[in-house]
N, CA, C and O atoms as a MOPAC input file, in Angstrom:
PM7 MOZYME 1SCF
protein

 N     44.62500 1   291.14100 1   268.06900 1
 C     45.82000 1   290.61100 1   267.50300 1
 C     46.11100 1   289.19300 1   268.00600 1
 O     46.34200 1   288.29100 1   267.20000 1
 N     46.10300 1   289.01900 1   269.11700 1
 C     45.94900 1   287.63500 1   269.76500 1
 C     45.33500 1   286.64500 1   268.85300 1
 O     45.95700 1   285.60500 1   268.63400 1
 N     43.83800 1   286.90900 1   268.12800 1
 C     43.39500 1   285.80100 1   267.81600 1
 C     43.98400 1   285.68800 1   266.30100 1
 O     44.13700 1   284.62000 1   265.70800 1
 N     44.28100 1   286.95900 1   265.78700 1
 C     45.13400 1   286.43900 1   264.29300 1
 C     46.12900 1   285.58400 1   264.46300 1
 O     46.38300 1   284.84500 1   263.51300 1
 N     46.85800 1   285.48000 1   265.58400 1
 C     48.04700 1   284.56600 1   265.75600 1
 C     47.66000 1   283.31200 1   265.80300 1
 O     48.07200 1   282.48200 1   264.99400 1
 N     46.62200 1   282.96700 1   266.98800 1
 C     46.14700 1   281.69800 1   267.11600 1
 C     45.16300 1   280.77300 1   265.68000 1
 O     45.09200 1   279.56500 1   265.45500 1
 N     44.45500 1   282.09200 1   264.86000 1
 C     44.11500 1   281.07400 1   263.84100 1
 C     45.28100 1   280.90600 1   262.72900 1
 O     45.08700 1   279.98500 1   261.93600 1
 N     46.74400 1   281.84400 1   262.51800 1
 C     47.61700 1   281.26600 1   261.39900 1
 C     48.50400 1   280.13100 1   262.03800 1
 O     49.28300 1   279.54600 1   261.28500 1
 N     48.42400 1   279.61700 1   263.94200 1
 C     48.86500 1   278.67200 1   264.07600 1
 C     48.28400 1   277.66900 1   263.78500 1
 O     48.91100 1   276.75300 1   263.25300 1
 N     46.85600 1   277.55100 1   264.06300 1
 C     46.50700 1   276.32300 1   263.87300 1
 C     46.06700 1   276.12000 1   262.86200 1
 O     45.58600 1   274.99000 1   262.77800 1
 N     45.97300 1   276.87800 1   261.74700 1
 C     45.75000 1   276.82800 1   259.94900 1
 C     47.16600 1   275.81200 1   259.88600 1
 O     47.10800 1   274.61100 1   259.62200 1
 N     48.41700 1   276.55100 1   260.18200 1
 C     49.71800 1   275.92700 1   259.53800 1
 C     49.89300 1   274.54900 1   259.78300 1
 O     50.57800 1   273.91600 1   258.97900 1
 N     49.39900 1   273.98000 1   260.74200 1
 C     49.56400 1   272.56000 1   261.30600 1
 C     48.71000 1   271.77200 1   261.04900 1
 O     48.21000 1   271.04100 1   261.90400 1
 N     48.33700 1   271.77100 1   259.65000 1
 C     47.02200 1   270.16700 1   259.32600 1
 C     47.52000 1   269.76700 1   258.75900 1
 O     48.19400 1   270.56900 1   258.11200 1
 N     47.77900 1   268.07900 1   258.33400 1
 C     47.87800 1   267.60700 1   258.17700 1
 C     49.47500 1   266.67600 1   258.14200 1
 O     49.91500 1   266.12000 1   259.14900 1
 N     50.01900 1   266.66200 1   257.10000 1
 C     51.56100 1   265.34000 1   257.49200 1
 C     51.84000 1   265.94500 1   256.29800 1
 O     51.12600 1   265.94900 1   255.29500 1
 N     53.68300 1   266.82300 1   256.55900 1
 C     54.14800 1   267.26100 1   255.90100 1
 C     55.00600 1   265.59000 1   254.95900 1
 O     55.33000 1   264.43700 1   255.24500 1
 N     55.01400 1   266.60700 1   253.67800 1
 C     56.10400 1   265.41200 1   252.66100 1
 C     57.20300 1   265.19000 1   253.75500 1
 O     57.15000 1   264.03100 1   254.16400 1
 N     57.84900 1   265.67900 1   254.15200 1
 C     59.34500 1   265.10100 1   254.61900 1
 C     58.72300 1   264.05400 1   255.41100 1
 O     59.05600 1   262.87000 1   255.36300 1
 N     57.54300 1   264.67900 1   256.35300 1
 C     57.52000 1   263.37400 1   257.34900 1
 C     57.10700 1   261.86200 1   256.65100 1
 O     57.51400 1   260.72500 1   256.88800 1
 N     56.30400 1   262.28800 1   255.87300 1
 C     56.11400 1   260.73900 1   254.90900 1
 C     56.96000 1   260.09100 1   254.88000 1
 O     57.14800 1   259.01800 1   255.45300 1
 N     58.02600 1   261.06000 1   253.72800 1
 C     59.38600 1   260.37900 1   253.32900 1
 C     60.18100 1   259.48000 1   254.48400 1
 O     60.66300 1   258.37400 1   254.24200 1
 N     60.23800 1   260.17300 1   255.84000 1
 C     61.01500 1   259.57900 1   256.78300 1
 C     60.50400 1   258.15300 1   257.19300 1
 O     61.18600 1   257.14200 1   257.36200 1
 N     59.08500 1   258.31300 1   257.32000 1
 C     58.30000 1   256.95500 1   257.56900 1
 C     58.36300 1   256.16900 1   256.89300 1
 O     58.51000 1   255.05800 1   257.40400 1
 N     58.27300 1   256.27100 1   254.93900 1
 C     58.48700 1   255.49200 1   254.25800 1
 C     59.57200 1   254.85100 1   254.45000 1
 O     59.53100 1   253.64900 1   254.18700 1
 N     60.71300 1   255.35900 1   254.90000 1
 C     62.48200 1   255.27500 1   254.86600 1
 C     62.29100 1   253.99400 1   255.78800 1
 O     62.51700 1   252.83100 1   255.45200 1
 N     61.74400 1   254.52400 1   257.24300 1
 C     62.52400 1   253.46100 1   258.16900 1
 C     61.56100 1   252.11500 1   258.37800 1
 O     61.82400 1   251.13400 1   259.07300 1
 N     60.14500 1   252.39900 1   257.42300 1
 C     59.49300 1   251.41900 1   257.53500 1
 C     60.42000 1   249.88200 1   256.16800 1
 O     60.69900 1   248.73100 1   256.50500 1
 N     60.60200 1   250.40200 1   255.00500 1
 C     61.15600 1   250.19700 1   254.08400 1
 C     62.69400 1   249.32900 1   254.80800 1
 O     63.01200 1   248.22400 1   254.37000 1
 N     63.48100 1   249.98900 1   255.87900 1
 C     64.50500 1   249.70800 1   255.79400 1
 C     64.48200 1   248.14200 1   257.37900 1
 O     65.25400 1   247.28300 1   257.80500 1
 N     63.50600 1   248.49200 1   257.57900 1
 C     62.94300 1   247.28100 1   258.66100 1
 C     61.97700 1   246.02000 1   257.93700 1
 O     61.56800 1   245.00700 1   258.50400 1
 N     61.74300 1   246.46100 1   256.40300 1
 C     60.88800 1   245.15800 1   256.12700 1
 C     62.24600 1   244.44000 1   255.23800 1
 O     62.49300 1   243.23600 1   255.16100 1
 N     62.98900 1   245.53700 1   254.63300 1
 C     65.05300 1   244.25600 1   254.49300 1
 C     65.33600 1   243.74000 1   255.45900 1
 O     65.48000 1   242.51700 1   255.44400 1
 N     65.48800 1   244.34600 1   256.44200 1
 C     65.67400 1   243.76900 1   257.84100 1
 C     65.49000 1   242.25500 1   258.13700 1
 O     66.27000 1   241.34100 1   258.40200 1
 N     63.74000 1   242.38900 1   257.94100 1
 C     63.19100 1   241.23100 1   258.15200 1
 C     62.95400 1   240.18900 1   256.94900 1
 O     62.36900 1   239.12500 1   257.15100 1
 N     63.52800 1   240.62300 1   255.46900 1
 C     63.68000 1   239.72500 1   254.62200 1
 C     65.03300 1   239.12000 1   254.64500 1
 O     65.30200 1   237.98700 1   254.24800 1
 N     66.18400 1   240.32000 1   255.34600 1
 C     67.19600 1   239.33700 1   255.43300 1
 C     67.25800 1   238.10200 1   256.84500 1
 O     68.16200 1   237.26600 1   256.83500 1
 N     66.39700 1   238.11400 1   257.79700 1
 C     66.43200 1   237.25900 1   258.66300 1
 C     65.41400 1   236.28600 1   258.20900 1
 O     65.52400 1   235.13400 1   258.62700 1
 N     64.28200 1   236.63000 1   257.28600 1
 C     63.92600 1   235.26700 1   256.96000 1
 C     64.84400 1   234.12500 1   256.17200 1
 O     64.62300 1   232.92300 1   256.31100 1
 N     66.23600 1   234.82100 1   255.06100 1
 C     66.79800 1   234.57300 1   254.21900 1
 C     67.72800 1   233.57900 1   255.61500 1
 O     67.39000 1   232.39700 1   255.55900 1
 N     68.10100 1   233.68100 1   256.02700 1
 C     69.22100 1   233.54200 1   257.17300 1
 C     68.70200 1   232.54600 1   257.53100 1
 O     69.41600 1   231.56300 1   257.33400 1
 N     67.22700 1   232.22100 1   258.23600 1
 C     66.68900 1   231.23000 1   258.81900 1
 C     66.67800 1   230.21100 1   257.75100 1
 O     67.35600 1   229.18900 1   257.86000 1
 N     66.01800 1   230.42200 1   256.83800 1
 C     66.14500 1   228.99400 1   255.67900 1
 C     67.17800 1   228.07300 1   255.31200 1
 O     67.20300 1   226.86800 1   255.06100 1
 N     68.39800 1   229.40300 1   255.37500 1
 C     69.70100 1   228.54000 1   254.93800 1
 C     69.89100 1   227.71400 1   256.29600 1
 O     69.97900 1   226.48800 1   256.22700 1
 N     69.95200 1   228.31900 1   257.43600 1
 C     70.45000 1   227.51200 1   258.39500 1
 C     69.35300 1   226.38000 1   258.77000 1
 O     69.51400 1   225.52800 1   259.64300 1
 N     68.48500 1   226.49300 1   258.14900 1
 C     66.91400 1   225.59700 1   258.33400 1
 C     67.85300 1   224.49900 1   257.66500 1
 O     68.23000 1   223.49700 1   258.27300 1
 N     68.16800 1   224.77700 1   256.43500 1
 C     68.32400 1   223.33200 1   255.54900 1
 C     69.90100 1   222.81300 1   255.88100 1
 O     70.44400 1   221.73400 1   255.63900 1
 N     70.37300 1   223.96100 1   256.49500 1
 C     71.77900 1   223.15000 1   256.72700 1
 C     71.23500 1   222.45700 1   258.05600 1
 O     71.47600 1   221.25600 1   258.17800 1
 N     70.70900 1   222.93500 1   258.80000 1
 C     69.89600 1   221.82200 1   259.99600 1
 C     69.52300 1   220.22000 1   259.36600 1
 O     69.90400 1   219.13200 1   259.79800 1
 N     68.93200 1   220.42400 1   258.58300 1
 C     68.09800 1   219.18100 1   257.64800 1
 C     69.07300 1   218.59300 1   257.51000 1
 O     69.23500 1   217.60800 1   258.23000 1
 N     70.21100 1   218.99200 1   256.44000 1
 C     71.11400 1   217.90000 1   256.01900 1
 C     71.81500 1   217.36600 1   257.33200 1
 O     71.94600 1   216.17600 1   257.62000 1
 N     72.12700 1   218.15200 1   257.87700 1
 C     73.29100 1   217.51700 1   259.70600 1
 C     72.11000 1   216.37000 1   260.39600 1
 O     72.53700 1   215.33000 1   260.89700 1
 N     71.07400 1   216.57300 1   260.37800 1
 C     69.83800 1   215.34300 1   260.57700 1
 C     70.01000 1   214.74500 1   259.99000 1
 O     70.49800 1   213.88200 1   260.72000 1
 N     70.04300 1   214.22900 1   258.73000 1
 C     69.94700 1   213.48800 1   257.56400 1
 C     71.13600 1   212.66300 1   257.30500 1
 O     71.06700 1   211.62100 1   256.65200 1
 N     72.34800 1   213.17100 1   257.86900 1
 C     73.53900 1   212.96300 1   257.54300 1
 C     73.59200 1   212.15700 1   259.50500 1
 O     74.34800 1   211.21200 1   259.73200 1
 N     73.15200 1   212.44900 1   260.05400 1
 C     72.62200 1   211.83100 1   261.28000 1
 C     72.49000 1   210.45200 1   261.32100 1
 O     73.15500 1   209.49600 1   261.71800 1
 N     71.50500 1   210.63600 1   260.82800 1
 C     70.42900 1   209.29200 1   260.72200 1
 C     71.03300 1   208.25200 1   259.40500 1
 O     70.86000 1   207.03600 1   259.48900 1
 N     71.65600 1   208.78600 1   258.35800 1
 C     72.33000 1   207.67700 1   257.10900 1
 C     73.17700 1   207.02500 1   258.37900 1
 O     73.20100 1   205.80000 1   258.49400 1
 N     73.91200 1   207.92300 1   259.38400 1
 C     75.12700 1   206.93300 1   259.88300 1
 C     74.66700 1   205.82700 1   260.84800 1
 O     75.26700 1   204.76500 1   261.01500 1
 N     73.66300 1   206.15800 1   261.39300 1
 C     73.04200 1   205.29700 1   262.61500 1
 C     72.63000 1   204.18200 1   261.21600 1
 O     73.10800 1   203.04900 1   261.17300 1
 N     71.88800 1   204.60000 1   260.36500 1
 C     71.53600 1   203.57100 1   259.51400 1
 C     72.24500 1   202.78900 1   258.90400 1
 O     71.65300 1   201.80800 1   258.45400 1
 N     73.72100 1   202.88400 1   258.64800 1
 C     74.68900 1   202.07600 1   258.45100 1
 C     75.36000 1   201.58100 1   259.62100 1
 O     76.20400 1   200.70300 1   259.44400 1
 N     75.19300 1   201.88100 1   260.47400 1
 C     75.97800 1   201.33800 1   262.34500 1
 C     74.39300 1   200.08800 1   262.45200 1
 O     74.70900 1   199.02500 1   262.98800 1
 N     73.65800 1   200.12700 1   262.23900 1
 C     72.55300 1   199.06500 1   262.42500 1
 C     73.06700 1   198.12300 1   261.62700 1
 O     73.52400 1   197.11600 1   262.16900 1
 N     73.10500 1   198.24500 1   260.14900 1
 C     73.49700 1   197.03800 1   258.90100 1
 C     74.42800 1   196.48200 1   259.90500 1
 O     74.18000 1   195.35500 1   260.33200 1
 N     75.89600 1   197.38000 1   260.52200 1
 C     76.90000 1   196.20900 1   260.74600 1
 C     76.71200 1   196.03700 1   261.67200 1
 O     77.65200 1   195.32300 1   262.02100 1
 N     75.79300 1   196.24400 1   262.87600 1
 C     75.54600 1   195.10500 1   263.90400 1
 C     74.85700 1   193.87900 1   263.62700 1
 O     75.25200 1   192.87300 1   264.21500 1
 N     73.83900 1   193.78800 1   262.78600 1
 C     73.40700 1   193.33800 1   262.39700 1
 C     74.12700 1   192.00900 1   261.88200 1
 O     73.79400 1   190.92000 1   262.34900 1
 N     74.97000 1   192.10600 1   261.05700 1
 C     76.07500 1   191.43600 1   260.36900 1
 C     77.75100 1   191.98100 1   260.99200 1
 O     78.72800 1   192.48900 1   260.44200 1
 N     77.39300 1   191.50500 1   262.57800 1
 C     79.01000 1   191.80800 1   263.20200 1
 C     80.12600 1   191.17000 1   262.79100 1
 O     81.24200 1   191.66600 1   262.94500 1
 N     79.92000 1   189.98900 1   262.22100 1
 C     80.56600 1   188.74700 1   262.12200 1
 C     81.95500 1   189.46800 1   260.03000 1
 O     83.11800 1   189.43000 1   259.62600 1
 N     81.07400 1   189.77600 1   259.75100 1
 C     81.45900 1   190.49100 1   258.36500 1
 C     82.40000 1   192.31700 1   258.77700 1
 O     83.50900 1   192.65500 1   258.36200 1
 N     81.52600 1   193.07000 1   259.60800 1
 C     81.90600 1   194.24100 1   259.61100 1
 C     83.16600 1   193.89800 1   260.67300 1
 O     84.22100 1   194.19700 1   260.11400 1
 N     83.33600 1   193.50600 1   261.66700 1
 C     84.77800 1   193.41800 1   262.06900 1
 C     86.12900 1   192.78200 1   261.57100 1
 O     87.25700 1   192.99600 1   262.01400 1
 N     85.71300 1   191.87500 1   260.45300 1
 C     86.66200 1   191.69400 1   259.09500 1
 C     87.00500 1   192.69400 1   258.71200 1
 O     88.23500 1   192.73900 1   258.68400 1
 N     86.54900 1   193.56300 1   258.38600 1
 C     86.44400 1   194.59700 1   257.54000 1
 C     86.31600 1   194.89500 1   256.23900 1
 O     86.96100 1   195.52300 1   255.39900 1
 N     84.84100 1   193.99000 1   256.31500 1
 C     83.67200 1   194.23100 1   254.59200 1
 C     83.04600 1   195.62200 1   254.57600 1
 O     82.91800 1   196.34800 1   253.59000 1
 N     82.78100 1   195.80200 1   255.48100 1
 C     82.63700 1   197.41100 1   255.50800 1
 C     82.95900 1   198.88400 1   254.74400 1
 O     82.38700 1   199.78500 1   254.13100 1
 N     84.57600 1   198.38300 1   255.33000 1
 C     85.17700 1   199.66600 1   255.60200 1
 C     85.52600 1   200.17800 1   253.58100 1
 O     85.72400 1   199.42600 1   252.62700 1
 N     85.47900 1   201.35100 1   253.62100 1
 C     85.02900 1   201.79200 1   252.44100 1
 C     85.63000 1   203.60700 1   252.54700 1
 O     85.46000 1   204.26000 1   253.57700 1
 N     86.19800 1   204.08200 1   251.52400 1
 C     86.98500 1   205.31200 1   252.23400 1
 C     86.28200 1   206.58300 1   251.19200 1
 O     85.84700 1   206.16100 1   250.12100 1
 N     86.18200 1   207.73100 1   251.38600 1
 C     85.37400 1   208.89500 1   250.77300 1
 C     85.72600 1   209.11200 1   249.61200 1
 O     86.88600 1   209.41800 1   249.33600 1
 N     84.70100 1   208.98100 1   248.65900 1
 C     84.67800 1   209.44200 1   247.48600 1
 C     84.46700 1   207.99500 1   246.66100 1
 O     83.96700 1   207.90800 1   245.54000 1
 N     84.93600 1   206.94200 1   247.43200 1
 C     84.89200 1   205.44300 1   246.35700 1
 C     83.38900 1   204.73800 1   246.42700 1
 O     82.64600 1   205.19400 1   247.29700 1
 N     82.94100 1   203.81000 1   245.70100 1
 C     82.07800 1   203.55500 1   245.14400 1
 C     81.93800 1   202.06300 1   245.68600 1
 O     82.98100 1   201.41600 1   245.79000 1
 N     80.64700 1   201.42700 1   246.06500 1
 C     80.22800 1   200.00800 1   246.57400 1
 C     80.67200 1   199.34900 1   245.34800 1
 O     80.44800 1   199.82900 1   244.23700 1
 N     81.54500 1   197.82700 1   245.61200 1
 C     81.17300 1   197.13500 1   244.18000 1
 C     79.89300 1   196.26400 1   244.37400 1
 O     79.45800 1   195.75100 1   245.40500 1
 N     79.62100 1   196.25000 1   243.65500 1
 C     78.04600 1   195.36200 1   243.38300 1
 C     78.32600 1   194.25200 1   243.43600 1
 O     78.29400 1   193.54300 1   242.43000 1
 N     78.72200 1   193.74300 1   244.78000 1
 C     78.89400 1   191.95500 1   244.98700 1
 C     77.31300 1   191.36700 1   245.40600 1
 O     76.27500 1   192.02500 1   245.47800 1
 N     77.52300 1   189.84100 1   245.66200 1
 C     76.74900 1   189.68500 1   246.22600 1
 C     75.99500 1   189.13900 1   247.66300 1
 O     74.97100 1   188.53500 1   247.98300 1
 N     77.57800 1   189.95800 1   248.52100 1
 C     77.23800 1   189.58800 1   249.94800 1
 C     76.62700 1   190.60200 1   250.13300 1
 O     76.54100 1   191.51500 1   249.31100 1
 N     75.93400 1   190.57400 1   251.64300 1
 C     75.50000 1   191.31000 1   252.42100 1
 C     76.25200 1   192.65800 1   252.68400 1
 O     75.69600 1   193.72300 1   252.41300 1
 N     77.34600 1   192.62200 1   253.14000 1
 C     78.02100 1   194.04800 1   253.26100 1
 C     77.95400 1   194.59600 1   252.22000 1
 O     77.50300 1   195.72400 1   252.42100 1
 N     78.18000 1   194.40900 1   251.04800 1
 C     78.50500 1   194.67600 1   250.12500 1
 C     76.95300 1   195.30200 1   249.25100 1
 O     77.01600 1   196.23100 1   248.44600 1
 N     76.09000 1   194.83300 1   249.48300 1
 C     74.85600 1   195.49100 1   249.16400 1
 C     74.12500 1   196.37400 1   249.95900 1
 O     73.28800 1   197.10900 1   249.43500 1
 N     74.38600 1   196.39800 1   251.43600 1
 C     74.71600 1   197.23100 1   252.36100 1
 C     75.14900 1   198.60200 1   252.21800 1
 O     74.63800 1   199.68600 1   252.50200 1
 N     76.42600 1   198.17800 1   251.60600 1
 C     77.22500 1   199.58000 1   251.51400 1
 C     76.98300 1   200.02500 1   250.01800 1
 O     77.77900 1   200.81600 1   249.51200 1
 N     75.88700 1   199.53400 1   249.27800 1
 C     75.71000 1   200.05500 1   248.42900 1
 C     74.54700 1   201.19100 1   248.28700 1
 O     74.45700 1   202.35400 1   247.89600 1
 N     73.58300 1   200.01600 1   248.92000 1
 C     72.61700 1   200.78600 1   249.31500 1
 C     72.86800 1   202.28200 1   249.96700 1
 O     72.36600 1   203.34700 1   249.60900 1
 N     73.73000 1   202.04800 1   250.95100 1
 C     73.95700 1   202.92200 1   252.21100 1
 C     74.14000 1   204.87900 1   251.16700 1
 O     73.46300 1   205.90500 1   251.22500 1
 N     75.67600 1   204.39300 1   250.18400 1
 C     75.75000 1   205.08300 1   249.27700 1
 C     74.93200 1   205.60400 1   247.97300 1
 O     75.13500 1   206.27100 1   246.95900 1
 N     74.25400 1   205.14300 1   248.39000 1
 C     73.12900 1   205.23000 1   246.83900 1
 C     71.93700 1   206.45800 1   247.90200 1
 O     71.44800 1   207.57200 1   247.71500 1
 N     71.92000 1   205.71900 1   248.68800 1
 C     70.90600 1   206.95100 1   249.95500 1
 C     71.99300 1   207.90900 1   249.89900 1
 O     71.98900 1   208.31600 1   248.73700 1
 N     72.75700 1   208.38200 1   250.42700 1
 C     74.00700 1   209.52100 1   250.87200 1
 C     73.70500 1   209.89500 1   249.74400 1
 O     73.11100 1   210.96100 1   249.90300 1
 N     73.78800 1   209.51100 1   248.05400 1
 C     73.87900 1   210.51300 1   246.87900 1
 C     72.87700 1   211.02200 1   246.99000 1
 O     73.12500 1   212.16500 1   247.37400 1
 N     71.51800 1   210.84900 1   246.86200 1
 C     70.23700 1   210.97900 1   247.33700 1
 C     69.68300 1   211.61200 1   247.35500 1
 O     68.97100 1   212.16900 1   246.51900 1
 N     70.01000 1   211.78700 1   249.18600 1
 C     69.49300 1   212.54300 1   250.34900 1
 C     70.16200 1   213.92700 1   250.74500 1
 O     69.55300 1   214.86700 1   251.25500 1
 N     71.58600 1   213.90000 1   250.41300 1
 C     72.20900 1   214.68700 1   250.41300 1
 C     72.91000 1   215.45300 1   249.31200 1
 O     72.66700 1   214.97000 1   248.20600 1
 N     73.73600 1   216.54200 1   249.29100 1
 C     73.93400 1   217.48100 1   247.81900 1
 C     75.54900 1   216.99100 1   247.80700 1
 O     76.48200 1   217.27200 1   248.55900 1
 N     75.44700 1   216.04600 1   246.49500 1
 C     77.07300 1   215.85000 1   246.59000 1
 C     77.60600 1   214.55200 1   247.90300 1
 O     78.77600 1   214.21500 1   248.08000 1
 N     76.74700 1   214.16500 1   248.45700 1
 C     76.76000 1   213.09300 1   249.78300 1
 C     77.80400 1   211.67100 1   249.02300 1
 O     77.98800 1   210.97600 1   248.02400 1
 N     78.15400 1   211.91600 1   250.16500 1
 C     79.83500 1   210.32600 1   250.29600 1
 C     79.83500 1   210.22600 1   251.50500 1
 O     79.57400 1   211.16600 1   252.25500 1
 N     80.13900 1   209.02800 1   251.89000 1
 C     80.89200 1   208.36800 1   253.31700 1
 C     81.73800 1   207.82500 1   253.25400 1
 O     82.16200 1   207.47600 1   252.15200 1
 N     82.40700 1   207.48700 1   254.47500 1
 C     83.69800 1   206.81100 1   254.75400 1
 C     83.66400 1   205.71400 1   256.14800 1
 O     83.46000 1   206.12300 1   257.29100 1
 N     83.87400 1   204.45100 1   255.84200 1
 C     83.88000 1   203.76200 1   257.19700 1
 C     85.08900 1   203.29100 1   257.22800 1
 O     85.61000 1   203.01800 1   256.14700 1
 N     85.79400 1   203.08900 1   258.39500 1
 C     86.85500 1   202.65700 1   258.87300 1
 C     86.72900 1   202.07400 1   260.22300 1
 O     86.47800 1   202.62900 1   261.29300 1
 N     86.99400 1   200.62800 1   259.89600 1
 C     86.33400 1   199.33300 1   260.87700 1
 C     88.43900 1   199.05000 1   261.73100 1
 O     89.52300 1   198.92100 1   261.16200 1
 N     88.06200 1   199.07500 1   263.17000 1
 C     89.43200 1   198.97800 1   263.47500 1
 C     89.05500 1   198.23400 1   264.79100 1
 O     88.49100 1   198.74500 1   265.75800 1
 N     89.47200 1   196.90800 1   264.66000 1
 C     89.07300 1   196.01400 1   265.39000 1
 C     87.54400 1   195.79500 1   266.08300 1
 O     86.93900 1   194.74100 1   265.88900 1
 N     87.09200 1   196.65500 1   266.73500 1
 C     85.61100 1   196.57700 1   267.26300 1
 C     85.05700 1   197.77800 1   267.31000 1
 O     83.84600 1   197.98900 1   267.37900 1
 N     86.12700 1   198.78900 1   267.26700 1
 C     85.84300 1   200.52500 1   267.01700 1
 C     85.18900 1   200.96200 1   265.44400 1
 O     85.73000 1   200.62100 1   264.39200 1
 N     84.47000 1   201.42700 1   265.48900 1
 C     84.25500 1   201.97100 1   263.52800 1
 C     84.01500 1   203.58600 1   263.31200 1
 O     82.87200 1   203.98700 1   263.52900 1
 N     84.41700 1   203.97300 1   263.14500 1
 C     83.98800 1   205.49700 1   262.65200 1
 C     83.54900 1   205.81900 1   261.23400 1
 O     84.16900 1   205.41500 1   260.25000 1
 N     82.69200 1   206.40200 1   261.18600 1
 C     81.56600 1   206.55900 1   260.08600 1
 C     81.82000 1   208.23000 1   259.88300 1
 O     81.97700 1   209.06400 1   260.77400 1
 N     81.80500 1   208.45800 1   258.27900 1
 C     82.06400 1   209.93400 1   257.81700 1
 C     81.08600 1   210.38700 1   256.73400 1
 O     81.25900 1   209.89400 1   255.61900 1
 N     80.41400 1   210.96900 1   256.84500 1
 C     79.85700 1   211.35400 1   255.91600 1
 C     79.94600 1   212.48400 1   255.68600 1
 O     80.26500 1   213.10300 1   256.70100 1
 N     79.80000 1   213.20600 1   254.67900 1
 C     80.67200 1   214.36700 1   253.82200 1
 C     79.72500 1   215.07300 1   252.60500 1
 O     79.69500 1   214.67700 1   251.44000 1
 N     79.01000 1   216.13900 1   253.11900 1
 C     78.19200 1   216.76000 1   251.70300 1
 C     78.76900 1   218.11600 1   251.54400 1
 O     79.74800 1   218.63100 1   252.08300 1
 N     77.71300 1   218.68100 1   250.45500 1
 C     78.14300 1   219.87500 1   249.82600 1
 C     77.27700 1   220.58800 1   250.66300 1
 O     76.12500 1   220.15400 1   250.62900 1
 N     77.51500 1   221.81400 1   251.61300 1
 C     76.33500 1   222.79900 1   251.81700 1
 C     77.00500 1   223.91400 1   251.55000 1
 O     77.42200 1   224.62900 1   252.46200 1
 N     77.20900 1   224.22700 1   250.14600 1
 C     77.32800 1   225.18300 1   250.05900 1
 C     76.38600 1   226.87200 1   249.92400 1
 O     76.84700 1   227.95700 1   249.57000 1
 N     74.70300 1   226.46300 1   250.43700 1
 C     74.35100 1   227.55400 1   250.45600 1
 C     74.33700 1   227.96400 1   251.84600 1
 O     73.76400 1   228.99100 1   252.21000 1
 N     74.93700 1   227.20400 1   252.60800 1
 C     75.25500 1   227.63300 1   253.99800 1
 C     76.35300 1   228.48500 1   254.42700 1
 O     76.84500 1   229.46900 1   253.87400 1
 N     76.64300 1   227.89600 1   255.55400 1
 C     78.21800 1   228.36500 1   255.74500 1
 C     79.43700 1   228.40300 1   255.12200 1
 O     80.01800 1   229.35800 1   254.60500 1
 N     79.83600 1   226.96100 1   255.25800 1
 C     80.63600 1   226.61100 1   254.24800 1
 C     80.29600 1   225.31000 1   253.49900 1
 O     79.41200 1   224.50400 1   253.78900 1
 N     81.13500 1   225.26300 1   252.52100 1
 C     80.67400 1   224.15100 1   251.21000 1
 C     81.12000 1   223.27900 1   251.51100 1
 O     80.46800 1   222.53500 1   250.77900 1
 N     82.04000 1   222.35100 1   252.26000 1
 C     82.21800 1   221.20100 1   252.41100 1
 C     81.89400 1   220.87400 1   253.90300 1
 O     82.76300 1   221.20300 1   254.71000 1
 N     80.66100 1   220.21700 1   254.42700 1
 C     80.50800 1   219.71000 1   255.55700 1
 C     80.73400 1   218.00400 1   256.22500 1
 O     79.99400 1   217.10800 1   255.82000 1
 N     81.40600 1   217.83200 1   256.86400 1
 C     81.41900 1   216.70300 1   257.17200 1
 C     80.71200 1   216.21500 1   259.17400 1
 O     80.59900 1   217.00000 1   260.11600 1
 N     80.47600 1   215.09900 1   259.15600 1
 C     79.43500 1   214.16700 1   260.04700 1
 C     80.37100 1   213.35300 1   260.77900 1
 O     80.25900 1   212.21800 1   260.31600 1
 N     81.29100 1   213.36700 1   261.74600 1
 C     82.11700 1   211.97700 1   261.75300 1
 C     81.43700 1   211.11600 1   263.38500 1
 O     81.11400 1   211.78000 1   264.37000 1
 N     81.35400 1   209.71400 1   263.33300 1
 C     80.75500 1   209.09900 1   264.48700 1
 C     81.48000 1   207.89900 1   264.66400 1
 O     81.52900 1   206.95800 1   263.87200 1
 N     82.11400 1   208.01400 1   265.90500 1
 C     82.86500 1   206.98500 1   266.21800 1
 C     82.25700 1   206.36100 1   267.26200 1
 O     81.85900 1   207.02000 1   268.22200 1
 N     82.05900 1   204.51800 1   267.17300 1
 C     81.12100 1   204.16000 1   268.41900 1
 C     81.83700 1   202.30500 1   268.20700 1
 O     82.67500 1   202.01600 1   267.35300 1
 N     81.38800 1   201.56100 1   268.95300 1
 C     81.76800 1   200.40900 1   269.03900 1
 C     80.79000 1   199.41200 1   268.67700 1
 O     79.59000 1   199.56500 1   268.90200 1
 N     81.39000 1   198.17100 1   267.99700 1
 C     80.01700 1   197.59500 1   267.50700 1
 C     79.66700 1   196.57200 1   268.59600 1
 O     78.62500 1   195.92200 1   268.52000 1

């Protein structure tokens, strides 16, 4: 009698019952969302990285023009406020800050700046859309001396 027992145990136990599949399928399935939602996560914050660089570097690139031409930007040919538009003169600041804005539309989604020249102080704003980020209106502000 002994050995009838031992061969209907080890008959009953070959192979991988359905449930256990199912369970494996489950938590393998629910770890590869997992890891599609953290790739999803990294990209957005990848490109909202990009633009805060980008939006970086336009301002240093307009803080160069007016050292460059100190003599104009502490007048205040510069200064230029968010959302308005370079007129197409034909000084230096003025093609400057056209340029400057013509890059910001660009480079960035929805991109504007703002300078405000106050005696030798200037603060620089730049302002895009990231809205597949965090939030949809991001702004850049850099205040430095010329």
């Amino acid at each position: 009698m002994l050995t009838i027992k031992e061969n209907f145990l080890a008959r009953s136990q070959k192979g991988v019952t359905m449930i256990e599949v199912l369970v494996a399928v489950i938590v393998l399935s629910i770890g590869l969302l997992g890891l599609a939602g953290l790739q999803s996560a990294g990209l957005t914050h990848n490109q909202s990285a990009s633009f805060r660089s980008t939006a970086t570097m336009m301002t240093y690139s307009i803080l160069d023009s007016m050292r460059a031409n100190r003599m104009e930007a502490m007048n205040g040919s510069y200064s230029i406020t968010l959302g308005a538009s370079a007129t197409s003169g034909s000084s230096v600041a003025e093609q400057d800050l056209d340029d400057w804005l013509s890059e910001l539309a660009l480079r960035l989604p929805a991109g504007t700046g703002a300078i405000h020249v106050d005696n030798n102080v200037v603060t620089v704003t730049i302002q895009w859309d990231d809205s597949r980020g965090t939030l949809s209106a991001q702004q850049f502000v850099l205040t430095t001396r010329l």
